[in-house]
N, C-alpha and C positions, 0 to 999 in steps of 0.2 A: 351401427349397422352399415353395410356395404350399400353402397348408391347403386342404382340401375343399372345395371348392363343391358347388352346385345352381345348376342352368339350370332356366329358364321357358320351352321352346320352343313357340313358334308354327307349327302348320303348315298350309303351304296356303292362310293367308288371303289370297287374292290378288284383287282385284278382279275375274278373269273367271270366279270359282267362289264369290266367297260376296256382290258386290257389287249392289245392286238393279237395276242396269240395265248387269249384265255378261252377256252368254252365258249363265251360268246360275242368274241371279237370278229365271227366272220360271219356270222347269224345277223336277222334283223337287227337287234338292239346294238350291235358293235357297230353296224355298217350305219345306225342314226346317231351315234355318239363321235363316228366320224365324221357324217357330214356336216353334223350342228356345232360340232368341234367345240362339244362339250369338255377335253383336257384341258385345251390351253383358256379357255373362259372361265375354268372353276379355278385354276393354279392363277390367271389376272384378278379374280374377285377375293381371292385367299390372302394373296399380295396387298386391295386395297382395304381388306378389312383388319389387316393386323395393320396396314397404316394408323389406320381409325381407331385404334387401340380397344376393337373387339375381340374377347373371345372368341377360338376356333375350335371347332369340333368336327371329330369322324364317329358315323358309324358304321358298322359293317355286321353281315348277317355270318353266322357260326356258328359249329355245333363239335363238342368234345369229338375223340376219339368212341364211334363207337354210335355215335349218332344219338346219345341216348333221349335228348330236347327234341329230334326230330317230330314231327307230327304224322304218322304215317298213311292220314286217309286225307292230308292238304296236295288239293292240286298246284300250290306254289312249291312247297319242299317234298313231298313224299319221293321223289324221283332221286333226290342227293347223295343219298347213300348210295346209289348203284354208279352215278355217274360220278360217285369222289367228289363232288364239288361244298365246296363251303366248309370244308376242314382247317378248324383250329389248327395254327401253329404251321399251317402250309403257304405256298407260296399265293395261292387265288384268293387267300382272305386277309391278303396285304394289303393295304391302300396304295392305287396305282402310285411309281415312284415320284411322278413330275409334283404329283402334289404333298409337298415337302412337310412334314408334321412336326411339330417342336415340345420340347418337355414344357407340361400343364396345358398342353391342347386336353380339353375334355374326350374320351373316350368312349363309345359305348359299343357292345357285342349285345347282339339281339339275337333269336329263334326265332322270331315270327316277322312279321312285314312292318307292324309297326316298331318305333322306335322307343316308346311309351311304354309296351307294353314286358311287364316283367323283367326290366334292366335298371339299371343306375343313372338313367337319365334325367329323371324330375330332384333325386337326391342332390346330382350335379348340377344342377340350373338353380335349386331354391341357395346349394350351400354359396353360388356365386351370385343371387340374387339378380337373375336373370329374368326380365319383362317383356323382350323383344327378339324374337328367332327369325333371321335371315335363314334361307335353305334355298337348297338345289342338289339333285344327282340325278339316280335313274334307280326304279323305273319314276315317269310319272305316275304313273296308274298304279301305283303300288303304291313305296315306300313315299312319294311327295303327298300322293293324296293322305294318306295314313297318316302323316307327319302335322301335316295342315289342319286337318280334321281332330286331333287328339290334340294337339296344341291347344287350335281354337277351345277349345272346350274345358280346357285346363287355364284359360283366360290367360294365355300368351299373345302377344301382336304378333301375328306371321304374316311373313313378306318374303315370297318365291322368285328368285332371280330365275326368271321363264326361260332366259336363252342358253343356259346352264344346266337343262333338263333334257331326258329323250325321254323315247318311248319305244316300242316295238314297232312302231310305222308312226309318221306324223299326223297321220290320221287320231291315231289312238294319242298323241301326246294331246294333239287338240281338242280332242275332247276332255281328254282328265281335265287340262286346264279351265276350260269352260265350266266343267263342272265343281270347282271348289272355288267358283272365285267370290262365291258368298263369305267364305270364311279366312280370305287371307287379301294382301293387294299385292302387285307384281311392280317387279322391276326387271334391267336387263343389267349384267356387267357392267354393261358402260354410261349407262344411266343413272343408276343406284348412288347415293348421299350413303355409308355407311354412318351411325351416327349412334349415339344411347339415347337411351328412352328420356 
């Protein structure tokens, strides 16, 4: 049997949500992913966890040609289809370029907010025998809280590299964070011992 890992998961970093000339690189959440300068802290946390010879992961939210997963009465996605955004196979549902992906980084494409739900992601963490999930992307308030929350609960150790994260005002980052911290413990970039369970 495979010994313990740790995963580095990325989320959300997709070009139509944290990229400068995506949808919503000039909106709130671009303009806090600037200032928190969330690219170069996840591309430095990326760097020191493949040091640490951790797994890396991206996930990113998608939907075929046609929108057919869409949800049509969710005030997160019902709007995508008009506005194009989050299509399979196009440039917004890229992972921004800085953050450099390698063959056997894990993968996942999701419909909905969590990461857990209805994808290939507990498949890939049990077949690599994974105990301990580092995360960070955007939103907080979504896809981190989602992550932490469904983790926990699936009895993973999760641990949110905080300064790696936005939100749509830092108002709303700080409170997501306050409110999950029952079920994960934090670090920052520069703080963080990458390490296996």
């Amino acid at each position: 049997m495979k010994s313990p890992r740790s995963l580095y998961l990325i989320l959300d970093m997709q070009n139509d949500l944290v990229h400068p000339d995506g949808p919503s690189g000039k909106g709130p959440l671009g303009e806090q992913v600037q200032e928190r300068q969330v690219i170069d802290r996840t591309v430095h946390a990326i760097a020191k966890a493949r040091a640490a010879g951790l797994l890396v992961g991206f996930v990113r939210v998608g939907f075929s040609e046609g929108y057919p997963e869409c949800p049509e009465n969710s005030q997160v996605f019902s709007g995508a289809p008009k506005a194009g955004l989050f299509r399979l196979g196009a440039w917004g549902t890229e992972i921004h370029p800085e953050l450099k992906q390698q063959v056997g980084d894990i993968q996942v494409v999701k419909h909905r907010v969590s990461p857990f739900y209805s994808t290939t992601l507990e498949t890939q963490l049990r077949a690599n025998n994974v105990q301990r999930i580092y995360c960070s992307g955007v939103s907080t308030q979504a896809v981190v809280q989602a992550t932490v929350r469904d983790g926990h609960d699936r009895d993973y150790e999760m641990i949110v590299l905080e300064d790696a994260c936005a939100a749509h005002s830092a108002q709303e980052h700080a409170n997501s964070i306050s409110s999950i911290g029952r079920f994960c413990s934090f670090g920052t970039v520069d703080s963080v011992v990458f390490s296996q369970p």
